[in-house]
DSSP file (Angstrom, degrees, kcal/mol; ACC not computed):
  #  RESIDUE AA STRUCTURE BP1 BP2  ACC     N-H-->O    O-->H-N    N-H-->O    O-->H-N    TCO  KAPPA ALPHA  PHI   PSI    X-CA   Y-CA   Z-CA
    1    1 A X              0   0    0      0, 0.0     2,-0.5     0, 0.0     0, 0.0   0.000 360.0 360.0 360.0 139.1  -15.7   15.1   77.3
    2    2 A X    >>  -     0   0    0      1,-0.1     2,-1.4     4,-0.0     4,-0.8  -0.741 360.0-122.4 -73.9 105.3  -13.9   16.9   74.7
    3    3 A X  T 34 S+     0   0    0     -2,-0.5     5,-0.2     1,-0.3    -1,-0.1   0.541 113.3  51.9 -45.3  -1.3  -11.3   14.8   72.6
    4    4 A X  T >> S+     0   0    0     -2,-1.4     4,-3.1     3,-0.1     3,-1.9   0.726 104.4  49.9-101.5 -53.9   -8.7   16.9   73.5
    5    5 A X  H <> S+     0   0    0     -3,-0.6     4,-4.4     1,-0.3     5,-0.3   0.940 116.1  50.2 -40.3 -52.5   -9.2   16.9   77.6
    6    6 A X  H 3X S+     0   0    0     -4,-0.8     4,-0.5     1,-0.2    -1,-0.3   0.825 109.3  44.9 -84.0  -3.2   -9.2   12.7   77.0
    7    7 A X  H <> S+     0   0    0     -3,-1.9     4,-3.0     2,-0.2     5,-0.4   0.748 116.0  55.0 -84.5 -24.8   -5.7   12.9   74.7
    8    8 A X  H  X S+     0   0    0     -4,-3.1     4,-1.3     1,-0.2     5,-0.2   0.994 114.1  42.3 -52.6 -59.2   -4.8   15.6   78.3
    9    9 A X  H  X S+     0   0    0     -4,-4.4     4,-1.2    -5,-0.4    -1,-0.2   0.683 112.7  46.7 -82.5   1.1   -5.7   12.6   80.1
   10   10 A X  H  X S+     0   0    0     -4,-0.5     4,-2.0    -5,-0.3    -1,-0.2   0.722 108.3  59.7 -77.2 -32.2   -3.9    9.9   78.0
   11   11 A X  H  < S+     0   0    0     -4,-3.0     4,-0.4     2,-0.2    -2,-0.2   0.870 112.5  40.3 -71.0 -29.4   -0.8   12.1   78.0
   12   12 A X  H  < S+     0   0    0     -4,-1.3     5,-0.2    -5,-0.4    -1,-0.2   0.905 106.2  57.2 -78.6 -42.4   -0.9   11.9   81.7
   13   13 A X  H >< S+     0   0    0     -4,-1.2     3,-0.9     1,-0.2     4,-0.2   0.840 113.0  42.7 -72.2 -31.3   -1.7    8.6   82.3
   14   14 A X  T 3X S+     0   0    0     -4,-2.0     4,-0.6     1,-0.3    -1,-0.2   0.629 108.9  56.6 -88.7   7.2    1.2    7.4   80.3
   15   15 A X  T 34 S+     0   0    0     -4,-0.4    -1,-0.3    -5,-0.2    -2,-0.2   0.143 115.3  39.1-114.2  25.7    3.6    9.8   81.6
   16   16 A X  T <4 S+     0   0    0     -3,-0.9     4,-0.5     3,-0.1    -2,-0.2   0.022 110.6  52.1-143.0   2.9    2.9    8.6   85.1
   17   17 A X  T  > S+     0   0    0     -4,-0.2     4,-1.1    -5,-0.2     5,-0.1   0.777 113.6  49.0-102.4 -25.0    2.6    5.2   84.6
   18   18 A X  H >X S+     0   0    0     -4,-0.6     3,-1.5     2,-0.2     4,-1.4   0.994 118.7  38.5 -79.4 -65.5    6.4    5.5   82.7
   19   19 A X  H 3> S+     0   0    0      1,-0.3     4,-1.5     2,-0.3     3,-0.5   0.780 118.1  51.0 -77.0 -39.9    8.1    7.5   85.5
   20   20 A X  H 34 S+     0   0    0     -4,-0.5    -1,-0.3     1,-0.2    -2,-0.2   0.554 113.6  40.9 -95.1   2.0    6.3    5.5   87.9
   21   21 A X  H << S+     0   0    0     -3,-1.5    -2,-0.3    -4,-1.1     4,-0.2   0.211 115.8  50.8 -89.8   2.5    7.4    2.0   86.3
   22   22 A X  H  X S+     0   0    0     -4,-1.4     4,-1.5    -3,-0.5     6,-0.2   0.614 112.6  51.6 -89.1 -27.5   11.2    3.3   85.7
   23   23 A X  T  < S+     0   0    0     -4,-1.5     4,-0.2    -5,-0.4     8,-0.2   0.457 116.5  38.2 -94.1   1.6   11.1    4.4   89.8
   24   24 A X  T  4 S+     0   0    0     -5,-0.2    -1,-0.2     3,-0.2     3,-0.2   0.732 110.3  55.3-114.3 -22.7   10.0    1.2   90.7
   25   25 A X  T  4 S+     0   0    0     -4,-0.2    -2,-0.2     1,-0.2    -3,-0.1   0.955 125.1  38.5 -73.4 -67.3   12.4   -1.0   88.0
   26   26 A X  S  < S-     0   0    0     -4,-1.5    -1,-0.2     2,-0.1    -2,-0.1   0.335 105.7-122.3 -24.3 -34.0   15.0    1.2   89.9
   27   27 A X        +     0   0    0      1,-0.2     2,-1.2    -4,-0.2    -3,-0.2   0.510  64.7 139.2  37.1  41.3   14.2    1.5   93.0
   28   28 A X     >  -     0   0    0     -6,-0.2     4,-1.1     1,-0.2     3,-0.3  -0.791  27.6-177.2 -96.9 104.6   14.1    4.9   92.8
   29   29 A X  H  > S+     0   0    0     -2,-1.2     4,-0.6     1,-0.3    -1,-0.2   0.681  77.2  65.9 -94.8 -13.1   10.9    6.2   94.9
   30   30 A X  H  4 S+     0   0    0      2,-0.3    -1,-0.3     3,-0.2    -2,-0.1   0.191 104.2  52.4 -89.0   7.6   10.9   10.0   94.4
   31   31 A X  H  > S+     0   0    0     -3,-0.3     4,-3.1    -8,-0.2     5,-0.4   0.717 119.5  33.5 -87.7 -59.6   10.1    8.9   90.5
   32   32 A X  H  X S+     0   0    0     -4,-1.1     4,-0.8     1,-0.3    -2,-0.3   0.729 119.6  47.1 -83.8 -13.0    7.0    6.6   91.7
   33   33 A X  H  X S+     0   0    0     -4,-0.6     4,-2.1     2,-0.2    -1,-0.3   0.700 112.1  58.4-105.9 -19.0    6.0    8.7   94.6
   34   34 A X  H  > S+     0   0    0      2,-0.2     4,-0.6    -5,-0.2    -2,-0.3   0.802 108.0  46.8 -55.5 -34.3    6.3   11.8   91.7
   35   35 A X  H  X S+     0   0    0     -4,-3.1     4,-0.6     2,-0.2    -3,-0.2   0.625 103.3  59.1-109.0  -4.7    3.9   10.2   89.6
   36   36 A X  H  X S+     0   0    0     -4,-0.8     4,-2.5    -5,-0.4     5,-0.3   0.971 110.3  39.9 -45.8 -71.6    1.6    9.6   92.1
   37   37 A X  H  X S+     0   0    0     -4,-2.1     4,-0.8     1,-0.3    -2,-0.2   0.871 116.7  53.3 -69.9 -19.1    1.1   13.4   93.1
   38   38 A X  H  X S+     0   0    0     -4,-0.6     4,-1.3     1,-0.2    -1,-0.3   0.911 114.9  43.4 -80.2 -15.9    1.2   14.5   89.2
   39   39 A X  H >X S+     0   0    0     -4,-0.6     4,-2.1    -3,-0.3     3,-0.8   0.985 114.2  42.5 -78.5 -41.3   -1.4   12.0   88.7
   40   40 A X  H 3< S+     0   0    0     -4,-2.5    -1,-0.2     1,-0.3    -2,-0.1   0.548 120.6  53.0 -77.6   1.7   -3.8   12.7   91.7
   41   41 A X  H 3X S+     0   0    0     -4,-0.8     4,-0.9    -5,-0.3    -1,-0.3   0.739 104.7  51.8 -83.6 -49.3   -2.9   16.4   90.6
   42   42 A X  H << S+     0   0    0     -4,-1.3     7,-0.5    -3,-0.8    -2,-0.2   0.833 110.5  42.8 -23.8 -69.9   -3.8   16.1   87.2
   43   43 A X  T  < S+     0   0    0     -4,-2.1    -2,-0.2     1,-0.2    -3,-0.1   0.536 113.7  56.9 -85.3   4.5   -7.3   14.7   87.6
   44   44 A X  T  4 S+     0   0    0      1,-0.2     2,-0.7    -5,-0.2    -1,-0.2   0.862 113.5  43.6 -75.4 -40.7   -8.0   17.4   90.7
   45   45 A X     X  -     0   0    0     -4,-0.9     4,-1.2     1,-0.2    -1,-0.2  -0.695  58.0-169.1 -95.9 133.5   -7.2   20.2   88.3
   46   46 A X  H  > S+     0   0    0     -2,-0.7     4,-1.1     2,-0.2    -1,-0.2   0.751  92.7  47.7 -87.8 -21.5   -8.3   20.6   84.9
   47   47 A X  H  > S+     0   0    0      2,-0.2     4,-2.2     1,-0.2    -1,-0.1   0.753 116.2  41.7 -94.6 -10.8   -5.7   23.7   84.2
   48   48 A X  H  > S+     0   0    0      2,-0.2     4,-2.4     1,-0.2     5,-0.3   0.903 111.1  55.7 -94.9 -38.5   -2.7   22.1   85.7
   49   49 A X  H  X S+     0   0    0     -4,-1.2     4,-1.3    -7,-0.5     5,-0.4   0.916 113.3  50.0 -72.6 -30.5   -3.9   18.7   83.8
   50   50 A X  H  X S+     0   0    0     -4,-1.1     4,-2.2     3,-0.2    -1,-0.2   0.924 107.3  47.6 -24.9 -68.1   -3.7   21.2   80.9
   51   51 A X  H  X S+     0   0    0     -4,-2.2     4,-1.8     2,-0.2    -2,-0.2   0.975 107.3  56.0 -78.1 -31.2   -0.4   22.6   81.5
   52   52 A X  H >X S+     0   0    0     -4,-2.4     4,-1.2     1,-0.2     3,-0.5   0.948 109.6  51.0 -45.5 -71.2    1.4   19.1   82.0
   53   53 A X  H 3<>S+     0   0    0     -4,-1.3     5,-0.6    -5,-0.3     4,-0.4   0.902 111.9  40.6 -35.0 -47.3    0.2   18.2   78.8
   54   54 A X  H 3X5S+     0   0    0     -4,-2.2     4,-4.6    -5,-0.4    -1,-0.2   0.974 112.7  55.2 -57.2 -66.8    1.3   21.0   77.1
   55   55 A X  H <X5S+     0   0    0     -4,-1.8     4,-0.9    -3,-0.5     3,-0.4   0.874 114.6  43.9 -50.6 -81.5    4.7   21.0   79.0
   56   56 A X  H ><5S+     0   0    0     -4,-1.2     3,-1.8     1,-0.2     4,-0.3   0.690 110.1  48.0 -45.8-100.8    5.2   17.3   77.8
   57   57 A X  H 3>5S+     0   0    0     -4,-0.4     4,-2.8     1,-0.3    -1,-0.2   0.562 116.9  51.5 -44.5 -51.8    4.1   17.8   74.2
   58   58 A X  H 3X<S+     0   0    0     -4,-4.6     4,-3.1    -5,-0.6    -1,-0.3   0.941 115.6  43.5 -26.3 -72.4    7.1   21.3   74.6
   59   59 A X  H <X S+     0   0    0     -3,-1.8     4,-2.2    -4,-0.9    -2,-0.3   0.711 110.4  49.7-105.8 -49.6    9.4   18.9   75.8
   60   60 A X  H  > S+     0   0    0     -4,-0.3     4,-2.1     2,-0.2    -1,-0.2   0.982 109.8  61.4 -82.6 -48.6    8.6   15.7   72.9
   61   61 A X  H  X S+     0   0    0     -4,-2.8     4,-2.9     1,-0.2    -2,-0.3   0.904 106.4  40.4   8.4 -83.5    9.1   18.6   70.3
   62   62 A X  H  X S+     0   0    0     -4,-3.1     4,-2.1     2,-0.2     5,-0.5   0.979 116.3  48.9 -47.6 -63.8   12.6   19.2   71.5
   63   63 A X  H  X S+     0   0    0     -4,-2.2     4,-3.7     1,-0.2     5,-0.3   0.916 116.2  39.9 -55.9 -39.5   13.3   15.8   71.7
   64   64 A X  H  X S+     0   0    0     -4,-2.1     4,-2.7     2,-0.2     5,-0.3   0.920 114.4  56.6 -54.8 -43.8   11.9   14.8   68.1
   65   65 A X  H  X S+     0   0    0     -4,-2.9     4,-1.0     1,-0.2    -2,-0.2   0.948 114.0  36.1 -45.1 -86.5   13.5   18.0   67.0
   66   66 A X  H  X S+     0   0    0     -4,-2.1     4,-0.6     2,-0.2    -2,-0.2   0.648 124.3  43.7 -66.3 -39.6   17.4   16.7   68.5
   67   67 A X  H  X S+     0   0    0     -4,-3.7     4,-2.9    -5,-0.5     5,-0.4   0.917 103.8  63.2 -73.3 -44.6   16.8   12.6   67.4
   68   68 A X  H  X S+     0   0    0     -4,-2.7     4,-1.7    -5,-0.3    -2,-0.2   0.905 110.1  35.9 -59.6 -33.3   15.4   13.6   64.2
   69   69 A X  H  X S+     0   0    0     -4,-1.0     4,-1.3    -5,-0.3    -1,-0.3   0.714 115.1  60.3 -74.7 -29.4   19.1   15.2   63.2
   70   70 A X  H  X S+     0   0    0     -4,-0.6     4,-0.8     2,-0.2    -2,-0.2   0.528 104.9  46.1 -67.5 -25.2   20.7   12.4   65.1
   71   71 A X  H  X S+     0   0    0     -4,-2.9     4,-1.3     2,-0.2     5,-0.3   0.889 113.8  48.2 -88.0 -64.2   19.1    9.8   62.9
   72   72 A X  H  X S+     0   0    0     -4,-1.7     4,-0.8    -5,-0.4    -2,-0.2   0.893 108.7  49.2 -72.1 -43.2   19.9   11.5   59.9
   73   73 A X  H >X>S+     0   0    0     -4,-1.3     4,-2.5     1,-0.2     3,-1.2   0.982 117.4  46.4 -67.6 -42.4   23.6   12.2   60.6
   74   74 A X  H 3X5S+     0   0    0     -4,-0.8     4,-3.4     1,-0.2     5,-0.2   0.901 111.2  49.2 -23.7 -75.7   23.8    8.4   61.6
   75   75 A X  H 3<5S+     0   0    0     -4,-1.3    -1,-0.2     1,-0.2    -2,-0.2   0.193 117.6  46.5 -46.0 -18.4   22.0    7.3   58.4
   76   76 A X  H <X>S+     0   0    0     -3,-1.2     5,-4.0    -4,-0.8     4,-1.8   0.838 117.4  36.2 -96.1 -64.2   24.5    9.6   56.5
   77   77 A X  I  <>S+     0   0    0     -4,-2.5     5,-0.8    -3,-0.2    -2,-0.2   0.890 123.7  40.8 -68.4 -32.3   27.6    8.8   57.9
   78   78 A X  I  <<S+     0   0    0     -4,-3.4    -3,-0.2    -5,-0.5    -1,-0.2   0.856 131.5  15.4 -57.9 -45.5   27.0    5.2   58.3
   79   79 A X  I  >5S+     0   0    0     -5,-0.2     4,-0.8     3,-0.1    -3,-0.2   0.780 126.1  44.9-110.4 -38.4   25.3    4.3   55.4
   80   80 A X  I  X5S+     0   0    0     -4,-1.8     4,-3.1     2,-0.1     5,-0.2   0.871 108.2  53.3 -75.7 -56.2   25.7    7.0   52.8
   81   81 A X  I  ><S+     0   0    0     -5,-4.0     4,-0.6     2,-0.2     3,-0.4   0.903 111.0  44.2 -27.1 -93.7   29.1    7.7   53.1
   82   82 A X  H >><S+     0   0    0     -5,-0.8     4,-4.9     1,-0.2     3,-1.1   0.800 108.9  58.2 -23.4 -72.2   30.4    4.0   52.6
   83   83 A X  H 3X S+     0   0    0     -4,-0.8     4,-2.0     1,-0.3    -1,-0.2   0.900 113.2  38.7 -14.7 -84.8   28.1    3.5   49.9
   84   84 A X  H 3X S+     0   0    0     -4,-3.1     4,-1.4    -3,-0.4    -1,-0.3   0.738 113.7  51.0 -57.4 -20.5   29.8    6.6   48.0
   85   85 A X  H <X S+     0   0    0     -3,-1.1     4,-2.3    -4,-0.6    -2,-0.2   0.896 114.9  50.1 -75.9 -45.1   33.4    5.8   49.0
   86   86 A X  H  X>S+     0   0    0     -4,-4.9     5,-0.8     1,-0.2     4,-0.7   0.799 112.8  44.1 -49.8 -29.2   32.2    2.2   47.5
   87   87 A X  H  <5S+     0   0    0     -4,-2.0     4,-0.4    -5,-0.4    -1,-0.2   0.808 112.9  49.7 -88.5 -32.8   30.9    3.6   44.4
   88   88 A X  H  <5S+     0   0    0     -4,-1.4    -2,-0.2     1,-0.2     5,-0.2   0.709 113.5  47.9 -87.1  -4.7   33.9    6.0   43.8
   89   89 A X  H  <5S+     0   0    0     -4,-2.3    -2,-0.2    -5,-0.1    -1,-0.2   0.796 131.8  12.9 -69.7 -31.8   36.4    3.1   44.4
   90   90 A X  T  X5S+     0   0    0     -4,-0.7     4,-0.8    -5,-0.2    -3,-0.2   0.702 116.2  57.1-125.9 -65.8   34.7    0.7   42.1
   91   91 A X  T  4<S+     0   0    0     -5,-0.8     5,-0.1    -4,-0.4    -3,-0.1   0.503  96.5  54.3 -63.7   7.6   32.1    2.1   39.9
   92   92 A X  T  > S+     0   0    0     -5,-0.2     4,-1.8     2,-0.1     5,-0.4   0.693 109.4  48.6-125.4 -45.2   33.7    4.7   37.8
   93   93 A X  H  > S+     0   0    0      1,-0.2     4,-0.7    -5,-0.2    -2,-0.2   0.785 102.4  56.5 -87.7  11.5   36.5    2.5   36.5
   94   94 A X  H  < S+     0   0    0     -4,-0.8     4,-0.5     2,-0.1    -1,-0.2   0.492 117.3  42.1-104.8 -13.6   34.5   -0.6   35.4
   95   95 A X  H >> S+     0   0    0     -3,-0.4     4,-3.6     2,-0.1     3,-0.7   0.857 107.3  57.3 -89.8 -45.1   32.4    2.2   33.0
   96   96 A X  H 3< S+     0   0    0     -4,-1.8    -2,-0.1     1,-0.2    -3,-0.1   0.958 107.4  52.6 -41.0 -44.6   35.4    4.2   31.9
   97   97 A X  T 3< S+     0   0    0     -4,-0.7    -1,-0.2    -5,-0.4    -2,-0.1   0.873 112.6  43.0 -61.0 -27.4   36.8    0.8   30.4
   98   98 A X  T <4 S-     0   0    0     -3,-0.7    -1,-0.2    -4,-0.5     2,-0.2   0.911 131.3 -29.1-103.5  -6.3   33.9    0.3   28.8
   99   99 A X     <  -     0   0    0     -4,-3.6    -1,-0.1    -3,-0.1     3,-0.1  -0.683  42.6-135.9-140.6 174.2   33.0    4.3   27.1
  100  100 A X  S    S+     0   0    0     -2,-0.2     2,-0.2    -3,-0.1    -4,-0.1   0.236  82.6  21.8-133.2  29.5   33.6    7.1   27.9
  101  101 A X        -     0   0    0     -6,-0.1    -1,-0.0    -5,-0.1     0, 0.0  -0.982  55.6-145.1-147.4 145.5   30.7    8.7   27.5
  102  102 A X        +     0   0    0     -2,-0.2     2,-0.8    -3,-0.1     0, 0.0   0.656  69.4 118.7-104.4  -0.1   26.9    7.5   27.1
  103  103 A X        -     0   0    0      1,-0.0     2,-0.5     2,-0.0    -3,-0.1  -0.315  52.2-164.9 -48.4 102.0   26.5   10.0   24.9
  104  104 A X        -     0   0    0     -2,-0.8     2,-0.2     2,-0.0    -2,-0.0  -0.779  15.4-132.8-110.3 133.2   25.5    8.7   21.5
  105  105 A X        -     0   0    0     -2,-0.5     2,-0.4     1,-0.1    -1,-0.0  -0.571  20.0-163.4 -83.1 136.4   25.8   10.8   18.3
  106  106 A X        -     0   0    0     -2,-0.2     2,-1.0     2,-0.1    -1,-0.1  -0.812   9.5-171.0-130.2  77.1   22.9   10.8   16.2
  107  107 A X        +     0   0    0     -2,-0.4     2,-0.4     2,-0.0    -2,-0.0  -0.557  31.3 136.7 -87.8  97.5   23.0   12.0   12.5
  108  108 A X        -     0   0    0     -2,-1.0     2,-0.5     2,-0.0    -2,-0.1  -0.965  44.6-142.3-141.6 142.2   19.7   12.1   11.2
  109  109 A X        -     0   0    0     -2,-0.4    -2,-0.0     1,-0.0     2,-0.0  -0.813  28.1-127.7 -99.0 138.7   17.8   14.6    9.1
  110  110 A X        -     0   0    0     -2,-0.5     2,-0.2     3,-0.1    -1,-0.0  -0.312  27.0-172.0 -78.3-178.3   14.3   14.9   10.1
  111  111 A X        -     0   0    0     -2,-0.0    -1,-0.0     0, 0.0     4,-0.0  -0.381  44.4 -90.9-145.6-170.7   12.0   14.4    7.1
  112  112 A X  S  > S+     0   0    0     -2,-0.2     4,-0.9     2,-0.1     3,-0.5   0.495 120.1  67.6 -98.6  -8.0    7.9   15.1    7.3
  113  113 A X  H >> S+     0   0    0      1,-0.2     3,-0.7     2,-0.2     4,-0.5   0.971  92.5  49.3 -31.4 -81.1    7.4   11.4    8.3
  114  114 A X  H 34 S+     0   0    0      1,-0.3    -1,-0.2     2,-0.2    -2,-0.1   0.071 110.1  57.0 -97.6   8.5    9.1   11.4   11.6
  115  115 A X  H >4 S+     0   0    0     -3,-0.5     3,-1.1     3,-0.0    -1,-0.3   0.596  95.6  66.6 -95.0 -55.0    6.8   14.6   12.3
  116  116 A X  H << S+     0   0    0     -4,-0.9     2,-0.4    -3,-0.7    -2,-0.2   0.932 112.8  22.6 -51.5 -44.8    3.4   12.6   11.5
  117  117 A X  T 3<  +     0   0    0     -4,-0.5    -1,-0.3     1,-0.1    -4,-0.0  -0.593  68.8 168.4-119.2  76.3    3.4   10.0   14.6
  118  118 A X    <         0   0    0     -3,-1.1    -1,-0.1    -2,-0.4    -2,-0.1   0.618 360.0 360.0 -52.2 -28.8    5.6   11.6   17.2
  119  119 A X              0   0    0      0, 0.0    -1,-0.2     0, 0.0    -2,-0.1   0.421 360.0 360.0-120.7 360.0    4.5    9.2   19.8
């Protein structure tokens, strides 16, 4: 057996054991009597145990796709934001006071010295 046909049948077996432990936490029986026929359905057919897989793997795309933009606008507003409202509230006058630049002017002429060991 090929290692993709046994991740086809891993994908199956956890997608019918999750719909059929949420229809039973539920009491919801067209979940658990749904992943009964997709499972015994699965292992009859090798192209339909194909296309579920595929059709999940579509389907966790999207969702990764739609969280992954959902995290980061959290992660932005939540965290980033504050952070930068904190930093312009706070940080920018405790440096003005003490320069107001970090620029430091530096008059020197080079010589054949400062040439000789650069590093």
């Amino acid at each position: 057996m090929s290692e993709v046909r046994k991740e086809q049948y891993k994908t199956l077996l956890i997608l019918c054991a999750g719909l059929a432990l949420i229809g039973w936490r539920f009491h919801w029986w067209y979940l658990t009597i749904g992943a009964a026929v997709l499972l015994v359905s699965g292992l009859i057919s090798v192209s339909l145990l194909q296309k579920i897989a595929d059709a999940w793997m579509w389907i966790g795309e999207k969702i990764g796709a739609v969280m992954s933009r959902v995290i980061l606008s959290v992660v932005f507003v939540f965290v980033l934001t504050p952070i930068a409202v904190l930093y312009r509230a706070f940080g920018r006058k405790s440096r003005k006071e003490k320069r107001l630049s970090y620029f430091v002017e530096r008059n020197h002429t080079y010589t054949a010295a400062d040439l000789e060991k650069i590093f």
